[in-house]
C-alpha positions as CSV (number, residue, x, y, z in Angstrom):
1,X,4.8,46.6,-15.9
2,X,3.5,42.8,-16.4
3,X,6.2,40.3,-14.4
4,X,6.1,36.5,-15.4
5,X,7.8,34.1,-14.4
6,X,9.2,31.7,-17.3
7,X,8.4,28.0,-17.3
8,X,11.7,26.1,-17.4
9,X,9.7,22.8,-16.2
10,X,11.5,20.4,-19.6
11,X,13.1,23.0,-20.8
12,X,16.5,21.6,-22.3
13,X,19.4,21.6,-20.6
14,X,21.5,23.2,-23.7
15,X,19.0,25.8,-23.7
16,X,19.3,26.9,-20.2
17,X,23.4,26.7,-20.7
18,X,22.3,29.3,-23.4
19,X,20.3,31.4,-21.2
20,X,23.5,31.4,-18.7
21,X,25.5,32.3,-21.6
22,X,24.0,35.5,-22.2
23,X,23.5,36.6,-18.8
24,X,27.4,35.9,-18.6
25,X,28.2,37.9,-21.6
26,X,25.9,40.9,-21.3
27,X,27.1,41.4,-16.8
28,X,30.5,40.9,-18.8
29,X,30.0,44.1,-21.1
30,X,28.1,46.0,-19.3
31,X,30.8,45.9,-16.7
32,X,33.7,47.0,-19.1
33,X,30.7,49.9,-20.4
34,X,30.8,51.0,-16.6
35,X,34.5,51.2,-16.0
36,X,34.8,53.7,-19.2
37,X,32.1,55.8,-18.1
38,X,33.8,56.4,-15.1
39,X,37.7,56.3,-16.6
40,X,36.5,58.7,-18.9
41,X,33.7,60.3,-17.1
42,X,30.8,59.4,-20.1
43,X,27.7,60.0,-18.3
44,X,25.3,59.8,-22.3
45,X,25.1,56.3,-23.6
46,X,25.4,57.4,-27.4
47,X,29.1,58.0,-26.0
48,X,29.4,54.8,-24.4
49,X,27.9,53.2,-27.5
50,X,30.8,55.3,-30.1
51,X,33.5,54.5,-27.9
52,X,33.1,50.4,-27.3
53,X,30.5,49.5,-30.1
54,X,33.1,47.7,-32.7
55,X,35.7,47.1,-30.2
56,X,32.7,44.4,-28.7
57,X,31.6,43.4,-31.9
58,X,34.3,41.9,-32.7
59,X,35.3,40.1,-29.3
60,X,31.4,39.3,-29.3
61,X,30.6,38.0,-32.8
62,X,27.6,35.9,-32.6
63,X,25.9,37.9,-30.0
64,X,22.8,40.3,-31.3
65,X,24.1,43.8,-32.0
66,X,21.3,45.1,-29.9
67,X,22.6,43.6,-26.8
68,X,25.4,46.1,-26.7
69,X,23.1,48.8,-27.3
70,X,20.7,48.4,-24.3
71,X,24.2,47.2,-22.4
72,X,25.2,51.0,-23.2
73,X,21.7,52.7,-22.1
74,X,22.0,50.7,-19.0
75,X,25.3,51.1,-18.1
76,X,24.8,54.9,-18.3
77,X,22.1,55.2,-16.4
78,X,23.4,52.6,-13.8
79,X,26.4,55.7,-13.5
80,X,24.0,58.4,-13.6
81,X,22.4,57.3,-10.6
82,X,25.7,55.7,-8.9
83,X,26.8,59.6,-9.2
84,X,23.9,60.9,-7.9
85,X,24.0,58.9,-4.7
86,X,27.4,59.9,-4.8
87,X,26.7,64.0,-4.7
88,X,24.5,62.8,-2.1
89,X,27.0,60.9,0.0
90,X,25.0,58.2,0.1
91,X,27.3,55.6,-1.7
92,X,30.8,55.2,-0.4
93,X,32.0,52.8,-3.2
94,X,34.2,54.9,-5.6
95,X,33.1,52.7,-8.8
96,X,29.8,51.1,-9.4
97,X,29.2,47.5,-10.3
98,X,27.0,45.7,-12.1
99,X,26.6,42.2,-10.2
100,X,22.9,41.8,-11.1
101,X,22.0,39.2,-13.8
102,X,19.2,41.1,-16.0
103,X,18.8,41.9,-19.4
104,X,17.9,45.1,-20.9
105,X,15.7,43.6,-24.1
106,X,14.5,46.5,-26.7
107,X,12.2,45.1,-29.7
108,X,14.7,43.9,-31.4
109,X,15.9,41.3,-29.1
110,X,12.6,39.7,-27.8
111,X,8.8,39.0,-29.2
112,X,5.5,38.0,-27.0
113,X,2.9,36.1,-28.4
114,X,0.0,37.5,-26.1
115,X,-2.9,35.3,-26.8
116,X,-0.5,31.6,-25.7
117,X,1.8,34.0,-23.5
118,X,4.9,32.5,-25.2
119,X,8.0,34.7,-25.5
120,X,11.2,34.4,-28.2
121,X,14.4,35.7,-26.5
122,X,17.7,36.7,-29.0
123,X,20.1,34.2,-29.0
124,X,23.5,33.7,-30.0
125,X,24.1,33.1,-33.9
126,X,21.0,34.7,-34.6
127,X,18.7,32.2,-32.7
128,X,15.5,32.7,-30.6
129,X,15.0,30.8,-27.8
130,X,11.0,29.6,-27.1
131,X,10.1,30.4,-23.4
132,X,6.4,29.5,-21.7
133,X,5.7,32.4,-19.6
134,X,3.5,31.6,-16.5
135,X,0.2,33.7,-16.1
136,X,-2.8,34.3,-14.3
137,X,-6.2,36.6,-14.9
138,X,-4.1,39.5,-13.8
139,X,-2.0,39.4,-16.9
140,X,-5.3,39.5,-19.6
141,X,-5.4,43.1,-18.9
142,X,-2.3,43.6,-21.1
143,X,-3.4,41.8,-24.0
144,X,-4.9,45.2,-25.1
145,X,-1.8,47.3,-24.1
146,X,1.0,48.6,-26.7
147,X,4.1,46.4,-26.2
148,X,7.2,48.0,-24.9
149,X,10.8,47.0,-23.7
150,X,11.5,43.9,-21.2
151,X,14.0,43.0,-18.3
152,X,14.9,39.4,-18.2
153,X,15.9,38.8,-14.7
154,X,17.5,35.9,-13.4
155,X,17.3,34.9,-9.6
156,X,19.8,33.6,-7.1
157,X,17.6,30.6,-7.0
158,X,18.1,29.9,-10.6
159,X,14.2,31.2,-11.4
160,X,14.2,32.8,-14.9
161,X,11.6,36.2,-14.6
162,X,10.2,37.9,-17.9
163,X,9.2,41.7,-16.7
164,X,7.6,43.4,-19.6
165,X,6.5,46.9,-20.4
166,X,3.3,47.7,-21.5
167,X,1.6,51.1,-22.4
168,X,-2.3,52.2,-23.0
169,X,-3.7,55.5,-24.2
170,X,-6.1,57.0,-21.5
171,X,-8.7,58.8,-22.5
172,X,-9.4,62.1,-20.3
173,X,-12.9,62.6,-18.8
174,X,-15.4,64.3,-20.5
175,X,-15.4,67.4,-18.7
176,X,-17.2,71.2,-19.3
177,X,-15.8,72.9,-22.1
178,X,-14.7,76.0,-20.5
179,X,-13.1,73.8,-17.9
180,X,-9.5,74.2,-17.1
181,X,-7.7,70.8,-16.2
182,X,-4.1,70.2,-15.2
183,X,-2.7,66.6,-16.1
184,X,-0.1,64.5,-14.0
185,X,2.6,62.2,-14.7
186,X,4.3,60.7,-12.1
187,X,7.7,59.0,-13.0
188,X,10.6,57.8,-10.5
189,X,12.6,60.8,-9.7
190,X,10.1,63.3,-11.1
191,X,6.7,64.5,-11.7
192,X,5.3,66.6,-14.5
193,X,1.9,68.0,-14.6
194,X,0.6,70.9,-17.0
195,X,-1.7,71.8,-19.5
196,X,-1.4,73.4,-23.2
197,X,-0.2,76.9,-21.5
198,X,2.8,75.5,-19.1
199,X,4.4,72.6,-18.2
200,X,5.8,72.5,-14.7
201,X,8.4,69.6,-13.6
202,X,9.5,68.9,-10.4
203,X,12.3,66.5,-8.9
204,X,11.2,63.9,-6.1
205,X,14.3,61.9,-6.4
206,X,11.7,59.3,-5.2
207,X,14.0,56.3,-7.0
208,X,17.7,57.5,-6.0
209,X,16.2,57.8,-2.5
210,X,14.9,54.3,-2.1
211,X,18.2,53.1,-3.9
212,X,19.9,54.8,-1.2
213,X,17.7,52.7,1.4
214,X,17.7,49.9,0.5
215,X,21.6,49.7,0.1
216,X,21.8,51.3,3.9
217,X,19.5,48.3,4.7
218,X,21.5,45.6,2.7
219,X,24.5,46.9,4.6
220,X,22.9,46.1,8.2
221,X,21.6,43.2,6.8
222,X,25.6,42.4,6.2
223,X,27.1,43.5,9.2
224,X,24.6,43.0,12.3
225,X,24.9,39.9,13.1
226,X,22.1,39.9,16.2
227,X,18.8,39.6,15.1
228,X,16.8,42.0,17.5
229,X,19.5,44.7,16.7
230,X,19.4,44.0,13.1
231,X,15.5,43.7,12.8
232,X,15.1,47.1,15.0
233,X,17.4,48.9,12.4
234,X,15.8,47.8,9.3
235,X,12.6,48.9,10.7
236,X,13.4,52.0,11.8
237,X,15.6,53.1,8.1
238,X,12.2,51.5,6.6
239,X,10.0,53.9,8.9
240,X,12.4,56.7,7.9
241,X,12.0,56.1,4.1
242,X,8.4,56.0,4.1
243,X,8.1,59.5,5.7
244,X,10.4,61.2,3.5
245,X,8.8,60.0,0.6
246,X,5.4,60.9,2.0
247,X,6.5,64.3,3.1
248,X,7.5,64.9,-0.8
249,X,4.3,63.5,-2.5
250,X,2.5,66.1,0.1
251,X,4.8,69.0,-0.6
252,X,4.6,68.1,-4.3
253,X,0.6,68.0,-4.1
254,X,0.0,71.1,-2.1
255,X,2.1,72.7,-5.3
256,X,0.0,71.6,-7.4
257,X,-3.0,71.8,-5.7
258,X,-2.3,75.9,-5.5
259,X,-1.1,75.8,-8.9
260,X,-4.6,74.8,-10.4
261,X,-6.4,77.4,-8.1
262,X,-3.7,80.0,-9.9
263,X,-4.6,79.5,-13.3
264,X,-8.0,78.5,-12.5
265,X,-8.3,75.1,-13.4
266,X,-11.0,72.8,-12.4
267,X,-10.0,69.2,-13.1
268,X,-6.9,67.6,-12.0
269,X,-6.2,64.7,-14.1
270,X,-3.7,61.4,-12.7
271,X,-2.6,58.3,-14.1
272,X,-4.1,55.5,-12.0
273,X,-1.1,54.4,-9.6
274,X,-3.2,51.6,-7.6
275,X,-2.0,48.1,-7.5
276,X,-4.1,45.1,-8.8
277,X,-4.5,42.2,-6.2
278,X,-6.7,39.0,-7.5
């Protein structure tokens, strides 16, 4: 994931009015997606998308098709997770609301130029807005990558935020040929490892976890008014969250460590999950 944040330095004011508009619009829709999925209990987006797709449409003429689309994916996976936390009791809200302002952007509805680091955002009436995308020599390493989706994000403090995914192929170490290697892939809730005889899948719940967190933390940040008090409890839910996590990775690891020496494998393969500092 490569984050940029967008130049709006003489950008024009009808342009950023634009920008407004569709952060407006799609908070709008995927609102009204998250009150039918829990009205009606749709937890699968391709039912979200059947039920509302012509009904928005038409009250949202000029705005890209494929915003209602990714409005549908996120909307049901905004409820999948507020469910979760909810079998979990870890959300006391009985509904879930979208009050972020970000932009689920698929391929159809944004286009990077690389090389000038220039972006084209889907506008209203079938215009592209022309955004400058701030970089640095962090952000050359994904000139080579495959493109993927984007999240436009906007900011309380009005800064406009481009986070883009990017994808590589990575090529497995030349190891003996009668060597037996397991491969990992770590995702946010779960981790799959395996080879060509079995795939094995196990569920962190890493993501609904630190959700769960950081809204326990957003609620003392809300409600303790003392700072002392309020800084002690942050850091010790903060301390909290970091050992449960830890205390999965090293269950998850010890399974697979004693998987490999089960089917004899040799290699244990992982994606590389350091962070990149200049």
């Amino acid at each position: 994931m490569a984050k940029f944040k967008v130049d709006l330095v003489d950008v024009d004011e009808a342009v950023i009015s634009e920008i407004y508009r569709l952060f407006e619009d799609y908070r709008e829709i995927v609102n009204e997606l998250l009150s039918l999925a829990v009205d009606e209990h749709i937890t699968s987006f391709i039912g979200l998308y059947h039920a509302r797709y012509r009904e928005l449409r038409q009250r949202y003429p000029t705005l890209p098709s494929h915003y209602i689309f990714t409005a549908c994916r996120y909307a049901a996976s905004i409820y999948k997770s507020f469910m979760e936390l909810k079998r979990l009791g870890m959300c006391e809200r009985d509904r879930p609301t979208f009050k972020r302002r970000a932009i689920w952007l698929d391929d159809h509805l944004f286009r990077l130029d690389a090389e000038g680091w220039r972006a084209s955002i889907a506008a209203h009436g079938g215009r592209w807005i022309a955004l400058r995308l701030l970089h640095g020599r962090y952000h050359d390493k994904f000139k080579e990558m495959k493109l993927g989706e984007a999240r436009l994000v906007l900011k309380e403090n009005s800064d406009l935020y481009l986070n883009v995914s990017f994808s590589r192929t990575v090529m497995l170490p030349e190891v003996n040929s009668d060597a037996k290697v397991i491969a990992i892939d770590v995702n946010e809730n779960a981790i799959a490892y395996g080879n060509d005889d079995f795939i094995e899948r196990v569920e962190t719940n890493e993501g609904i976890i630190r959700t769960g967190y950081f809204l326990k933390r957003r609620r003392i940040q809300s409600r303790i008014h003392g700072r002392q008090l309020r800084n002690r409890l942050l850091a010790k839910y903060k301390g909290r969250e970091w050992h449960r996590v830890r205390e999965i990775y090293y269950k998850v690891a010890r399974e697979i460590v004693g998987k490999a020496k089960g089917v004899g494998a040799t290699v244990i393969v992982v994606e590389d999950l350091g962070v990149h500092q200049e």
